[in-house]
Each structure stands twice: as structure tokens, then as C-alpha cells.
PyMOL Python script that loads the backbone (N, CA, C, O; Angstrom):
from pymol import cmd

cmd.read_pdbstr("""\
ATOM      1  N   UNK A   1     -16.663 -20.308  15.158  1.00  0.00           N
ATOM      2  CA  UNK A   1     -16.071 -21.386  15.926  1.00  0.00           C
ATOM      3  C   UNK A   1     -16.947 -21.619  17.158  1.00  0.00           C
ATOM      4  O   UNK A   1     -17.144 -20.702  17.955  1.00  0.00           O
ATOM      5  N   UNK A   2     -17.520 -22.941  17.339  1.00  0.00           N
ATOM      6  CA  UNK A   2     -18.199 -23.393  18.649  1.00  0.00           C
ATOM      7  C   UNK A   2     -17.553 -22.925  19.883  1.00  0.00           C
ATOM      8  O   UNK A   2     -16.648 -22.173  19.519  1.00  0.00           O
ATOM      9  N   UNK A   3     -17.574 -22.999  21.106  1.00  0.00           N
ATOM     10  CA  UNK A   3     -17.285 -23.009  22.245  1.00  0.00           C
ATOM     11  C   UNK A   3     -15.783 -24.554  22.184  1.00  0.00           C
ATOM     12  O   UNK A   3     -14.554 -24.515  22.241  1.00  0.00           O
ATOM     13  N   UNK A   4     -16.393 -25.233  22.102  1.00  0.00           N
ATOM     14  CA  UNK A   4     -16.373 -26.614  22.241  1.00  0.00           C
ATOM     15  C   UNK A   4     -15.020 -26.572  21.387  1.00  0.00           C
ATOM     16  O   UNK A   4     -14.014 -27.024  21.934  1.00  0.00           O
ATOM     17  N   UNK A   5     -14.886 -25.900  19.670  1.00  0.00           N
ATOM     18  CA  UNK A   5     -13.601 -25.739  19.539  1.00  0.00           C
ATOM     19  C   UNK A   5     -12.679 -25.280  19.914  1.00  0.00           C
ATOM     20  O   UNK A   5     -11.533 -25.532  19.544  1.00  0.00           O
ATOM     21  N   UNK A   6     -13.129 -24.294  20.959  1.00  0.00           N
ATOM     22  CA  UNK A   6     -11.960 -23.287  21.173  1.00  0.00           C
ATOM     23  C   UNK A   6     -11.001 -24.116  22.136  1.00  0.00           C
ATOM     24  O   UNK A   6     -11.434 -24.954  22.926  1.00  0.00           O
ATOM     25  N   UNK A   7      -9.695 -23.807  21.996  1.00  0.00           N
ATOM     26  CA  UNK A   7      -8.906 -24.419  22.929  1.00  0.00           C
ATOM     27  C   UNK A   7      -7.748 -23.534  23.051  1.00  0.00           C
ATOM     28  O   UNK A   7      -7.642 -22.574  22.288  1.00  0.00           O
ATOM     29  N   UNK A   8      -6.691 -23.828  24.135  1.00  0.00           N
ATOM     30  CA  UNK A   8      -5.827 -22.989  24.188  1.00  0.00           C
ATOM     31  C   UNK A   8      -4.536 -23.269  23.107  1.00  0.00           C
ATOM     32  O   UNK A   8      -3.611 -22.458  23.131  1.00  0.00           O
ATOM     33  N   UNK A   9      -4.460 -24.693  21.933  1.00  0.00           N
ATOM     34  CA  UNK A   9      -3.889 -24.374  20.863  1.00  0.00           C
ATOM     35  C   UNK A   9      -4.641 -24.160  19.705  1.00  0.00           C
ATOM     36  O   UNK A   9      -4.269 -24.516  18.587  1.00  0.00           O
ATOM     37  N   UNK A  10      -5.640 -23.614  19.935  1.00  0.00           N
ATOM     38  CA  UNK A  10      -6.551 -23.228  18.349  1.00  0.00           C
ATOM     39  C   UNK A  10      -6.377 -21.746  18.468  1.00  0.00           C
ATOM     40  O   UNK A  10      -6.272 -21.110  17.419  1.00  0.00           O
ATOM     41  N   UNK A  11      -6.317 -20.890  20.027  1.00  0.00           N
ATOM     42  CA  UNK A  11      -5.430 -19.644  20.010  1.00  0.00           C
ATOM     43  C   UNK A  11      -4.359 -19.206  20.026  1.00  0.00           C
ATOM     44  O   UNK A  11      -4.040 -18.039  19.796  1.00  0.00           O
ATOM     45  N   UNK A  12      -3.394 -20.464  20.416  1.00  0.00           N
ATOM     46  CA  UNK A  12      -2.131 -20.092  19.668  1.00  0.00           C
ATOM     47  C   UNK A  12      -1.625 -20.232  18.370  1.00  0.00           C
ATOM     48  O   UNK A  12      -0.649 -19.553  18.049  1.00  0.00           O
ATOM     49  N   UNK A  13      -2.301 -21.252  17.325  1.00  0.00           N
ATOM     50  CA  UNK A  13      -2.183 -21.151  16.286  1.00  0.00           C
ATOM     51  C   UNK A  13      -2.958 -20.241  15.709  1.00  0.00           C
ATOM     52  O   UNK A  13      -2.714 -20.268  14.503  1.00  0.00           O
ATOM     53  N   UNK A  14      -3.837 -19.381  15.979  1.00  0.00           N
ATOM     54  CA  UNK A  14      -4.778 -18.672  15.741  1.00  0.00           C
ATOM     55  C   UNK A  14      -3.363 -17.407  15.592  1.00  0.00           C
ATOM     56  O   UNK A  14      -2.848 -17.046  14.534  1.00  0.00           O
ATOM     57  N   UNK A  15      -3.086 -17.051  16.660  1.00  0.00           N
ATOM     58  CA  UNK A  15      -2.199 -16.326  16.825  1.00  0.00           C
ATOM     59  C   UNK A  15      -0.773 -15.768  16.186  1.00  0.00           C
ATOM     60  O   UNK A  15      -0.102 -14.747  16.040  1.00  0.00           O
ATOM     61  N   UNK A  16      -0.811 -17.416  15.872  1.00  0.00           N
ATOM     62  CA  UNK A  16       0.778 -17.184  14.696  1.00  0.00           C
ATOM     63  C   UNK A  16       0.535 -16.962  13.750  1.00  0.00           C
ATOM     64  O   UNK A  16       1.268 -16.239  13.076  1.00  0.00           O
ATOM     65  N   UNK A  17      -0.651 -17.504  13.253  1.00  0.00           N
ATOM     66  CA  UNK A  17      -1.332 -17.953  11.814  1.00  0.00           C
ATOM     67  C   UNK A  17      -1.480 -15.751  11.540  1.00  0.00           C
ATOM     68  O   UNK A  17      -1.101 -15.110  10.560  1.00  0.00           O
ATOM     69  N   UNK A  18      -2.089 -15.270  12.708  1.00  0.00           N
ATOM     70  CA  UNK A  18      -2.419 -13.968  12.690  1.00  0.00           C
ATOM     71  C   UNK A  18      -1.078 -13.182  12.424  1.00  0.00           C
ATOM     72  O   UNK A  18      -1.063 -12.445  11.438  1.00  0.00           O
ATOM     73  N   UNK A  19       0.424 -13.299  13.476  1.00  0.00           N
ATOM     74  CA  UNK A  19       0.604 -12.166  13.308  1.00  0.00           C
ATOM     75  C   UNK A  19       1.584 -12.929  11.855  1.00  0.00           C
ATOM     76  O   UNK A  19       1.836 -11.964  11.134  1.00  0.00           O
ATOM     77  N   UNK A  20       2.020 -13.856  11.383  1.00  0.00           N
ATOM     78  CA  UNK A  20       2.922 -14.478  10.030  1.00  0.00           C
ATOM     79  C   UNK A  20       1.879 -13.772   8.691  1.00  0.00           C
ATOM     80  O   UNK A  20       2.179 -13.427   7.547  1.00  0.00           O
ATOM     81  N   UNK A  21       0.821 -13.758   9.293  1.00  0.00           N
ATOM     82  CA  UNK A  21       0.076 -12.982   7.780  1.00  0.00           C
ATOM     83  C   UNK A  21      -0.108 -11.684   8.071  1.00  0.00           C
ATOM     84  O   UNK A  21      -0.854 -11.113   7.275  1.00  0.00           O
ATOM     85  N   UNK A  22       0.351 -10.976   9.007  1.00  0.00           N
ATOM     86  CA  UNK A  22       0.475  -9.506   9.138  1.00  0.00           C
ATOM     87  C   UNK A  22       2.534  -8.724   9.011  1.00  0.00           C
ATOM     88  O   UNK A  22       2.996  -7.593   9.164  1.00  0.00           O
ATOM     89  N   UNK A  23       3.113  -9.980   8.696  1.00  0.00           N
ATOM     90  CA  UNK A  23       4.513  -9.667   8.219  1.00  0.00           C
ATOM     91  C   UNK A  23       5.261  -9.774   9.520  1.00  0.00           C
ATOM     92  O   UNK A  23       6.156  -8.983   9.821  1.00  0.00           O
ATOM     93  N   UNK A  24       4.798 -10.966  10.433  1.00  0.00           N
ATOM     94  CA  UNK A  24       5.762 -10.705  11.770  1.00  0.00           C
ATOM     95  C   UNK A  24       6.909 -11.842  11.049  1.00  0.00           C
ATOM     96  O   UNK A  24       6.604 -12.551  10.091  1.00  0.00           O
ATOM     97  N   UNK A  25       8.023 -11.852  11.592  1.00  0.00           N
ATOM     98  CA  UNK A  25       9.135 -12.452  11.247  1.00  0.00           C
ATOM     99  C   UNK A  25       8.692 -14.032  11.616  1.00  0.00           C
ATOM    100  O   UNK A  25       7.729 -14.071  12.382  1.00  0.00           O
ATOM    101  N   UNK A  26       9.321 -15.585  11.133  1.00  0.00           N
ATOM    102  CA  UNK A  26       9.080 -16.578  11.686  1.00  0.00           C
ATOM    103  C   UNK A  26      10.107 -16.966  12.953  1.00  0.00           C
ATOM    104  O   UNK A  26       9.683 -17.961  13.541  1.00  0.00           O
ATOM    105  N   UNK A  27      11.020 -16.577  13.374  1.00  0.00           N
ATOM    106  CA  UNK A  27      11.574 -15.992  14.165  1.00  0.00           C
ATOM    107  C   UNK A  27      10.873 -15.302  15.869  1.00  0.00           C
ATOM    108  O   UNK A  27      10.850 -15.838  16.977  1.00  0.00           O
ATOM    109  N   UNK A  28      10.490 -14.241  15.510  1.00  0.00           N
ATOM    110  CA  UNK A  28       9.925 -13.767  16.283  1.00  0.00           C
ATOM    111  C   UNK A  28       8.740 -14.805  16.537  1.00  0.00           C
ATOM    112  O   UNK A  28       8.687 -15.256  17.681  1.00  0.00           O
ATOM    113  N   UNK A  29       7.918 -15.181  15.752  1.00  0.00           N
ATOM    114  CA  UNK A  29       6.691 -16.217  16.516  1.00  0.00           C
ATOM    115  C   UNK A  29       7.408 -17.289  16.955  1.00  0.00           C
ATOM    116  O   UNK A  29       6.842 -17.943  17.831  1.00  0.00           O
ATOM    117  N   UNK A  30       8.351 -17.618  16.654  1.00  0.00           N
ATOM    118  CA  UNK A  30       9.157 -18.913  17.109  1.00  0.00           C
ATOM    119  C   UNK A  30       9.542 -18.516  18.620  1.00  0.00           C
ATOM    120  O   UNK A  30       9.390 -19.401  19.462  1.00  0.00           O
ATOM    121  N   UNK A  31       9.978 -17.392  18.996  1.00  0.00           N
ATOM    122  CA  UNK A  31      10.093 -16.822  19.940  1.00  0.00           C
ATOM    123  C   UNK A  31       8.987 -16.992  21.019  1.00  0.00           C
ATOM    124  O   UNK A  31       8.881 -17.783  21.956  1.00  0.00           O
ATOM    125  N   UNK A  32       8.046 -15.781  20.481  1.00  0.00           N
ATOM    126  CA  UNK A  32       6.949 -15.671  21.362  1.00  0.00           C
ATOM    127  C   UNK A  32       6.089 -17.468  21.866  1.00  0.00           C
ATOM    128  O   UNK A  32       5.834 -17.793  23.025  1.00  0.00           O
ATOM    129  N   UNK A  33       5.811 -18.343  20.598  1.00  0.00           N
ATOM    130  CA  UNK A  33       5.712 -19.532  20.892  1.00  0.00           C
ATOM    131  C   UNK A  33       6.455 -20.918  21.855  1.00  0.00           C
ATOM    132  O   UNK A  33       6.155 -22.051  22.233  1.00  0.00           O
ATOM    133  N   UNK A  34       7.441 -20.074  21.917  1.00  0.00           N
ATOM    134  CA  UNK A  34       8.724 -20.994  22.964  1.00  0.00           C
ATOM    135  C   UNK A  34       8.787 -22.289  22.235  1.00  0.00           C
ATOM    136  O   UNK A  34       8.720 -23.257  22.993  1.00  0.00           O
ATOM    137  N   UNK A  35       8.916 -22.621  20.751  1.00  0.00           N
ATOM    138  CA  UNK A  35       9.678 -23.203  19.754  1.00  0.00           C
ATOM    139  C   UNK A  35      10.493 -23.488  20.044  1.00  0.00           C
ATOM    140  O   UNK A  35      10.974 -22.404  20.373  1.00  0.00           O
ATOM    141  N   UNK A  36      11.643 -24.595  20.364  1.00  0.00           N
ATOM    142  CA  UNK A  36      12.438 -24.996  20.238  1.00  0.00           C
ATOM    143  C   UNK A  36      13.500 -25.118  18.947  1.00  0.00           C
ATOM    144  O   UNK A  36      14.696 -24.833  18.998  1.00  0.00           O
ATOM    145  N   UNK A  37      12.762 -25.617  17.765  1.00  0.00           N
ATOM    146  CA  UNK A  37      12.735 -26.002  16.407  1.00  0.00           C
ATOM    147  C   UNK A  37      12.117 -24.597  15.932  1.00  0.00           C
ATOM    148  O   UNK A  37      11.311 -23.823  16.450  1.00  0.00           O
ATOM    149  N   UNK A  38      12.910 -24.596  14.605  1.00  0.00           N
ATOM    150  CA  UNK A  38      12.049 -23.228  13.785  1.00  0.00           C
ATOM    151  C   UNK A  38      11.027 -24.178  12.890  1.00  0.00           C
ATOM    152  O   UNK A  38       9.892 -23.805  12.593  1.00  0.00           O
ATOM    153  N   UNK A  39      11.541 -25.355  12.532  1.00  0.00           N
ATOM    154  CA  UNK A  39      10.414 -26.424  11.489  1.00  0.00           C
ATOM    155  C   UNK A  39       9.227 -26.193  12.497  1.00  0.00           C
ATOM    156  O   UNK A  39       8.274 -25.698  11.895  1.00  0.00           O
ATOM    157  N   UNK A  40       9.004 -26.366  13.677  1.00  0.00           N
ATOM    158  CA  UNK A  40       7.974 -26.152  14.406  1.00  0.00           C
ATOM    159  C   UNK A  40       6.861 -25.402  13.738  1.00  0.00           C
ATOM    160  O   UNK A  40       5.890 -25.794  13.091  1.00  0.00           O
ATOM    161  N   UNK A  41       7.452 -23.734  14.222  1.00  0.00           N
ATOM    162  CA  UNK A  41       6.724 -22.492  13.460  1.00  0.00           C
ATOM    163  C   UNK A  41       6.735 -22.686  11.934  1.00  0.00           C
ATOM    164  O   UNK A  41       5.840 -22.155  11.276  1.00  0.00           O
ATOM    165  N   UNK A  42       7.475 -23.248  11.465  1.00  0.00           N
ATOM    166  CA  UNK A  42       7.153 -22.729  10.120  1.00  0.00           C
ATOM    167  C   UNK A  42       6.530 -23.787   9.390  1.00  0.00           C
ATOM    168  O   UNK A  42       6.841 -23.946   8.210  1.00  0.00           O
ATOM    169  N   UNK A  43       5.432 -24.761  10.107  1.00  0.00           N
ATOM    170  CA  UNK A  43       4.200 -25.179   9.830  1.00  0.00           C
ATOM    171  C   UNK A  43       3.073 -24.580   9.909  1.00  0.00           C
ATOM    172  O   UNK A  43       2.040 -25.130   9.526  1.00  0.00           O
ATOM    173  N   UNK A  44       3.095 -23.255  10.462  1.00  0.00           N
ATOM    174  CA  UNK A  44       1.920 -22.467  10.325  1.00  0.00           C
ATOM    175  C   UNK A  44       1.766 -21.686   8.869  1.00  0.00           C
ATOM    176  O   UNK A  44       0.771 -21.326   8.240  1.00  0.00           O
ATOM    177  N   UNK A  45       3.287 -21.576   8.594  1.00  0.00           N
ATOM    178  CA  UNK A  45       2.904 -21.002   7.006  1.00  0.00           C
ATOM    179  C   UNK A  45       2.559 -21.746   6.101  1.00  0.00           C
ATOM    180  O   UNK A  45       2.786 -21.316   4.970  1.00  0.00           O
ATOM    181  N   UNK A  46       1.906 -23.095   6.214  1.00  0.00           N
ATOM    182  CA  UNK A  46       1.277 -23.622   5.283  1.00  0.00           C
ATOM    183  C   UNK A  46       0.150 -22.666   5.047  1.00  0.00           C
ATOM    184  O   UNK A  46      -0.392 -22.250   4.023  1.00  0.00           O
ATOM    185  N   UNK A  47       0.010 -22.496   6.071  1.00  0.00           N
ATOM    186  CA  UNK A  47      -1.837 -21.628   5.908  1.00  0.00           C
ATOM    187  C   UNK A  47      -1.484 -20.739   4.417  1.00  0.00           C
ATOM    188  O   UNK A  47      -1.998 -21.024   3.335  1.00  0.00           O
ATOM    189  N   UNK A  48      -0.489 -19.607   4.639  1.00  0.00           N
ATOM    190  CA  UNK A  48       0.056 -18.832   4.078  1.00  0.00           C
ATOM    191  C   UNK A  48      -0.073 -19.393   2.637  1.00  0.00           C
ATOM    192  O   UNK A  48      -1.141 -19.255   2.041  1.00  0.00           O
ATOM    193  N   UNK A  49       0.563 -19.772   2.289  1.00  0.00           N
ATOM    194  CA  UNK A  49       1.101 -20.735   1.260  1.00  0.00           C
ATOM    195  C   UNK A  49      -0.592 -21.093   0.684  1.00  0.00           C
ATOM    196  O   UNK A  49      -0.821 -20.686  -0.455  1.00  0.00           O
ATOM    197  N   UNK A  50      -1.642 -21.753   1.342  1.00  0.00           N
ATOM    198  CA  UNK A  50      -2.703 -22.395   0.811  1.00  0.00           C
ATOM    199  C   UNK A  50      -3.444 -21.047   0.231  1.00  0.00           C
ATOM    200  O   UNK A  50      -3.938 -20.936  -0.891  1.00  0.00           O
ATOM    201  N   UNK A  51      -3.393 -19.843   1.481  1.00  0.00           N
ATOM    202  CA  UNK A  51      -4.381 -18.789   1.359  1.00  0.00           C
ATOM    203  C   UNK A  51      -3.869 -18.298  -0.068  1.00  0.00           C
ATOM    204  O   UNK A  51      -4.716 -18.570  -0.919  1.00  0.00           O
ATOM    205  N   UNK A  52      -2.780 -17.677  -0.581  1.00  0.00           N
ATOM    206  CA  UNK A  52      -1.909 -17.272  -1.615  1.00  0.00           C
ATOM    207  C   UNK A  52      -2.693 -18.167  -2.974  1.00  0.00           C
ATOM    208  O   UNK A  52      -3.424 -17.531  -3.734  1.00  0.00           O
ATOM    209  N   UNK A  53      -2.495 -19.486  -3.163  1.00  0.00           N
ATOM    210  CA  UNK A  53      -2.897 -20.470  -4.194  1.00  0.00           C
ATOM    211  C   UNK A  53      -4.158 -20.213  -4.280  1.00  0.00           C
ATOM    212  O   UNK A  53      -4.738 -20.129  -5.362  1.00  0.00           O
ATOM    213  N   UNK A  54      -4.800 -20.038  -2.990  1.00  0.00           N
ATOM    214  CA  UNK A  54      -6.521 -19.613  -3.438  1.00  0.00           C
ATOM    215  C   UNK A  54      -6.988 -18.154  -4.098  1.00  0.00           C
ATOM    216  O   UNK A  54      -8.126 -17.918  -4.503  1.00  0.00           O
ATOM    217  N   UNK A  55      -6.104 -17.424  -4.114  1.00  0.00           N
ATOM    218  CA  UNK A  55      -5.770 -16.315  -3.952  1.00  0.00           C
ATOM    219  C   UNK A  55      -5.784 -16.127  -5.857  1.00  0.00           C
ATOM    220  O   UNK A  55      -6.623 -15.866  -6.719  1.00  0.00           O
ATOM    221  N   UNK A  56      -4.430 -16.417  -5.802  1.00  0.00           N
ATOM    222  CA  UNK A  56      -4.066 -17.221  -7.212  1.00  0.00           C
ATOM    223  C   UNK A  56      -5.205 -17.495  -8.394  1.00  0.00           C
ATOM    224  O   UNK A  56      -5.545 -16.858  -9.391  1.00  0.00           O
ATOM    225  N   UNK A  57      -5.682 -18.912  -7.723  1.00  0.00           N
ATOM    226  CA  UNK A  57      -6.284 -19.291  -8.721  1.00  0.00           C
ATOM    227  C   UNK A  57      -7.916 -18.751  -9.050  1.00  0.00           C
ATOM    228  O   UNK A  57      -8.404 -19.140 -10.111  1.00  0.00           O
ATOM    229  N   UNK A  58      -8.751 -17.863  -8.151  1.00  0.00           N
ATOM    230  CA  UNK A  58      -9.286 -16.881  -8.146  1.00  0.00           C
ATOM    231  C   UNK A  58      -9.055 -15.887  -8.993  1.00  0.00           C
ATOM    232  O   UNK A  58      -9.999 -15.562  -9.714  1.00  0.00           O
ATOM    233  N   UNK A  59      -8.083 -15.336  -9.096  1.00  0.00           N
ATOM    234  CA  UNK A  59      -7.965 -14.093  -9.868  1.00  0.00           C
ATOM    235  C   UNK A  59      -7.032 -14.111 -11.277  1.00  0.00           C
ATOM    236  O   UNK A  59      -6.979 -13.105 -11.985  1.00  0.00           O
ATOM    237  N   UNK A  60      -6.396 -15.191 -11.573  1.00  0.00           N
ATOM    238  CA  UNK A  60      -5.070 -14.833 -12.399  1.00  0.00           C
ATOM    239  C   UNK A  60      -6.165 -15.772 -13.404  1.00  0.00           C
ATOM    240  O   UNK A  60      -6.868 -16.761 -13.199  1.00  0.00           O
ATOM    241  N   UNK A  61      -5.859 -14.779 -14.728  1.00  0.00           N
ATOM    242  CA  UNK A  61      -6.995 -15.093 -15.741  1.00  0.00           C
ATOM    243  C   UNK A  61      -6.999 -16.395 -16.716  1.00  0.00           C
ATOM    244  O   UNK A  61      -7.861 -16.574 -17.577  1.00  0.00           O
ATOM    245  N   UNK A  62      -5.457 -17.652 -16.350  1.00  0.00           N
ATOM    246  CA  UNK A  62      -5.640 -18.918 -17.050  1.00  0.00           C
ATOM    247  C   UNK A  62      -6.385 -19.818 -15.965  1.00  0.00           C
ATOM    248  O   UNK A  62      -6.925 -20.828 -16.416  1.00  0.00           O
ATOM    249  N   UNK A  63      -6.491 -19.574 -14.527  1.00  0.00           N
ATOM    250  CA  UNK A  63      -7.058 -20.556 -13.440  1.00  0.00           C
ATOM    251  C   UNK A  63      -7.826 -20.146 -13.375  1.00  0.00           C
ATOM    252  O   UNK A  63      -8.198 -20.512 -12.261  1.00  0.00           O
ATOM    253  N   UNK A  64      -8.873 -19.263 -13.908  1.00  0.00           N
ATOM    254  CA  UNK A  64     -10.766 -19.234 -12.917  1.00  0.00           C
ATOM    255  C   UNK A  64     -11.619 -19.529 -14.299  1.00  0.00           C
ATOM    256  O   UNK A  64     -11.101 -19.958 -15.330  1.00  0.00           O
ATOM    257  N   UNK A  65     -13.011 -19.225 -14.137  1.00  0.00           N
ATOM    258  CA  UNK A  65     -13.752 -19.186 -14.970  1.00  0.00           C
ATOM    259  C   UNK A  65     -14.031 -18.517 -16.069  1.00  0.00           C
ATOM    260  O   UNK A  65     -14.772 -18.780 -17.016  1.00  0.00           O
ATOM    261  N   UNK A  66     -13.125 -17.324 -15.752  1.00  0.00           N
ATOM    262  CA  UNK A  66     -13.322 -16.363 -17.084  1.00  0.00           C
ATOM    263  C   UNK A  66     -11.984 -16.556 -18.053  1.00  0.00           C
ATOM    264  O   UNK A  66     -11.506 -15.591 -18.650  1.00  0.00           O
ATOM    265  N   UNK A  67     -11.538 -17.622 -18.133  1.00  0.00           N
ATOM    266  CA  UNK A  67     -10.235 -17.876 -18.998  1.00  0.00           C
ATOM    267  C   UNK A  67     -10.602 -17.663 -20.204  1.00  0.00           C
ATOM    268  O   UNK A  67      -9.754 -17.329 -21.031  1.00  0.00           O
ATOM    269  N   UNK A  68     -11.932 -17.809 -20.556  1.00  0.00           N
ATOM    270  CA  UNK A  68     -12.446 -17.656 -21.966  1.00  0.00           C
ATOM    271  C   UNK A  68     -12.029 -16.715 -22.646  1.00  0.00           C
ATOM    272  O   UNK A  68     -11.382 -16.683 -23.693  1.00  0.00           O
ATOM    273  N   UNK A  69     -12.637 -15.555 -21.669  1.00  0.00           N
ATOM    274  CA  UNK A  69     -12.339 -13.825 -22.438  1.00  0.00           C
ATOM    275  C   UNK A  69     -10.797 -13.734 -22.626  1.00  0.00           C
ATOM    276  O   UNK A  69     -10.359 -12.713 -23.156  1.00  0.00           O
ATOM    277  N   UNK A  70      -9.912 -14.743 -22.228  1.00  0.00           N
ATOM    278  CA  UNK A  70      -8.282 -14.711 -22.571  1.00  0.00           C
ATOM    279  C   UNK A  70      -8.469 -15.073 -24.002  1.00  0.00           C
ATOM    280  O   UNK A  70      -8.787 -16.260 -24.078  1.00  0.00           O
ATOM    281  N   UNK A  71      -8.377 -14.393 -25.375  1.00  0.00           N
ATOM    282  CA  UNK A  71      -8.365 -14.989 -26.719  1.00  0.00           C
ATOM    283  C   UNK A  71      -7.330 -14.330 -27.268  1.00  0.00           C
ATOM    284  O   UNK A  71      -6.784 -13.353 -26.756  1.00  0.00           O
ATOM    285  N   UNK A  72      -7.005 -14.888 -28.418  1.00  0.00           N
ATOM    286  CA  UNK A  72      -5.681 -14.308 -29.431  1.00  0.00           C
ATOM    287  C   UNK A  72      -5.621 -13.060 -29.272  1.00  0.00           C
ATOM    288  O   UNK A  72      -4.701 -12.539 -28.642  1.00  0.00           O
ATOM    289  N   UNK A  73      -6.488 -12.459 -29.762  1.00  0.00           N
ATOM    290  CA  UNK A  73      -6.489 -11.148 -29.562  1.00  0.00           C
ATOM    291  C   UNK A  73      -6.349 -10.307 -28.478  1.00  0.00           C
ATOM    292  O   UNK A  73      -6.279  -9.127 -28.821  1.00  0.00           O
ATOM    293  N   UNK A  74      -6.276 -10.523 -27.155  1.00  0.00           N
ATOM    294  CA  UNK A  74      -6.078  -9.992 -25.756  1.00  0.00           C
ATOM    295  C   UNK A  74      -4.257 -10.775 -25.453  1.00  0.00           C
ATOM    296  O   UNK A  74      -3.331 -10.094 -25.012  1.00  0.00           O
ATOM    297  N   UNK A  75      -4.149 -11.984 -25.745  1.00  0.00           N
ATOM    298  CA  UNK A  75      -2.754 -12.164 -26.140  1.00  0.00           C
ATOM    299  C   UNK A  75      -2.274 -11.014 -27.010  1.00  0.00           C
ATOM    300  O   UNK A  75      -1.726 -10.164 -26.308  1.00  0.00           O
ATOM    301  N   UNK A  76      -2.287 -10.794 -27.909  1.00  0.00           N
ATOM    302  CA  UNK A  76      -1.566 -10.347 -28.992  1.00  0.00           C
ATOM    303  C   UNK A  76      -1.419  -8.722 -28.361  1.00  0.00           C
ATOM    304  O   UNK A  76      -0.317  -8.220 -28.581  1.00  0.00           O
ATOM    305  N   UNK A  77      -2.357  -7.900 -27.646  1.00  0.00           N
ATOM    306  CA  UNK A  77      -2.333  -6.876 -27.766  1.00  0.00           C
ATOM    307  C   UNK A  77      -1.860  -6.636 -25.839  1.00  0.00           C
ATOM    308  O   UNK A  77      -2.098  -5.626 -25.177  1.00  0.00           O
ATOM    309  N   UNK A  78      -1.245  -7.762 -25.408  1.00  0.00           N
ATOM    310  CA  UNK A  78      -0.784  -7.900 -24.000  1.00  0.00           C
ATOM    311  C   UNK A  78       0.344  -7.870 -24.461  1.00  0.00           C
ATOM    312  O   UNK A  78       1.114  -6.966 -24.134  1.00  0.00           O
ATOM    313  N   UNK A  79       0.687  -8.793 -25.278  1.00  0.00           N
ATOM    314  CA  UNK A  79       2.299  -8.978 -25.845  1.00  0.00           C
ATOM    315  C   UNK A  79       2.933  -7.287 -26.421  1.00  0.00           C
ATOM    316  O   UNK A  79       3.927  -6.635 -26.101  1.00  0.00           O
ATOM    317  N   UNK A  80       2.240  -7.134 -27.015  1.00  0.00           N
ATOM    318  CA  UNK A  80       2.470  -5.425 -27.229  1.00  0.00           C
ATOM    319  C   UNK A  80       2.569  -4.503 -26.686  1.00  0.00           C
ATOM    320  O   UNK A  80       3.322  -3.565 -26.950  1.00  0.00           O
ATOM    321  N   UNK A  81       1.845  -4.602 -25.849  1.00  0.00           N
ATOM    322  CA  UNK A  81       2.016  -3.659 -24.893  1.00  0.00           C
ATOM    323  C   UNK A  81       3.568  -4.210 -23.651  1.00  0.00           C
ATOM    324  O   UNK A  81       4.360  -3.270 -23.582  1.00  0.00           O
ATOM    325  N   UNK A  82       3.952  -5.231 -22.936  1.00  0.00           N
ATOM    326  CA  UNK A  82       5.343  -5.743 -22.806  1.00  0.00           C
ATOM    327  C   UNK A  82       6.273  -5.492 -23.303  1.00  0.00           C
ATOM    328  O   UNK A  82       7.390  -5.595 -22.797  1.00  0.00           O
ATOM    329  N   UNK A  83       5.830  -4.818 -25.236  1.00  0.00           N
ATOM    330  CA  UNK A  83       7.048  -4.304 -26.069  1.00  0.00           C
ATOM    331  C   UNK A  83       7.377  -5.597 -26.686  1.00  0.00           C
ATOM    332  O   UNK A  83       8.503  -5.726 -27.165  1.00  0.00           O
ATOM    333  N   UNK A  84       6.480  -6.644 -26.742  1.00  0.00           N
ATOM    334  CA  UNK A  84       7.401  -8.105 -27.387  1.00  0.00           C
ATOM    335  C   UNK A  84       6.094  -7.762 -28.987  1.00  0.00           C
ATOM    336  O   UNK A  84       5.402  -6.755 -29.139  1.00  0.00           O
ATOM    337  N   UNK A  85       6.146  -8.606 -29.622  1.00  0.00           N
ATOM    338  CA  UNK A  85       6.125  -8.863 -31.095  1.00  0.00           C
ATOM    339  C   UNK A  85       4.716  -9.238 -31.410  1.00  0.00           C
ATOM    340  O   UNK A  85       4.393  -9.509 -32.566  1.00  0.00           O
TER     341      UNK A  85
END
""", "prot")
cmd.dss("prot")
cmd.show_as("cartoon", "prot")
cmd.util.cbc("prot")
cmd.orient("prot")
């Protein structure tokens, strides 16, 4: 981040954005933020929400690039192992 971005709400959202992805309550940042509204704070968990989907579609084996190596046969012997048929 430049100089030039920094501002004193790019560290408070910096801040919520920090402690909502370390398991602080939305509540409590609503607090510490002097929120009026909880809809307020709980526009920072979009971040949350976006980081998760990237997260997601990175690793879970029908959304990335290696969907290929998903074939009948890795079905069939996933299903088996679940105990299904």
C-alpha cells in the first residue's frame, strides 16, 4: 500500500476486516467501531465471504483446473468409501 493510500479508514477497515477473520464477534467490532447500525459492520464480512469463494474454488476438485483427474473411477471408489453403492 502507497503512502498516499493509507488513510485513517483504510485502518479501520483494515482493522475489522483483521480482527472478523481472526473470530472476533460482529458485535464486538461494531462496538469497538462506534457503529450505530450492525448492517454497518457487517459490510466488512463481505471480504470474508469473497476470501472463502476464492478459497473454494481453488481447492474443491469440480472448480479448479484439475477437475479432470475427477473420473468415474475416483467417483465410484469415493462413493464407497461414504458406504453408498
Amino acid at each position: 500500500m502507497d503512502r498516499a493510500e493509507i488513510s485513517t479508514h483504510s485502518i479501520r477497515h483494515s482493522t475489522a476486516t483483521h480482527l472478523l477473520e481472526n473470530g472476533a464477534s460482529v458485535r464486538h467490532v461494531q462496538e469497538l467501531l462506534g457503529h450505530k447500525s450492525i448492517e454497518t459492520t457487517v459490510r466488512y464480512t463481505h471480504l470474508q465471504i469473497d476470501g472463502l469463494a476464492k478459497i473454494y474454488r481453488k481447492y474443491h476438485p469440480r472448480e479448479h483446473e484439475l477437475f479432470e483427474a475427477v473420473d468415474e473411477e475416483y467417483l465410484r471408489r469415493f462413493q464407497a468409501l461414504l458406504g453408498g453403492t
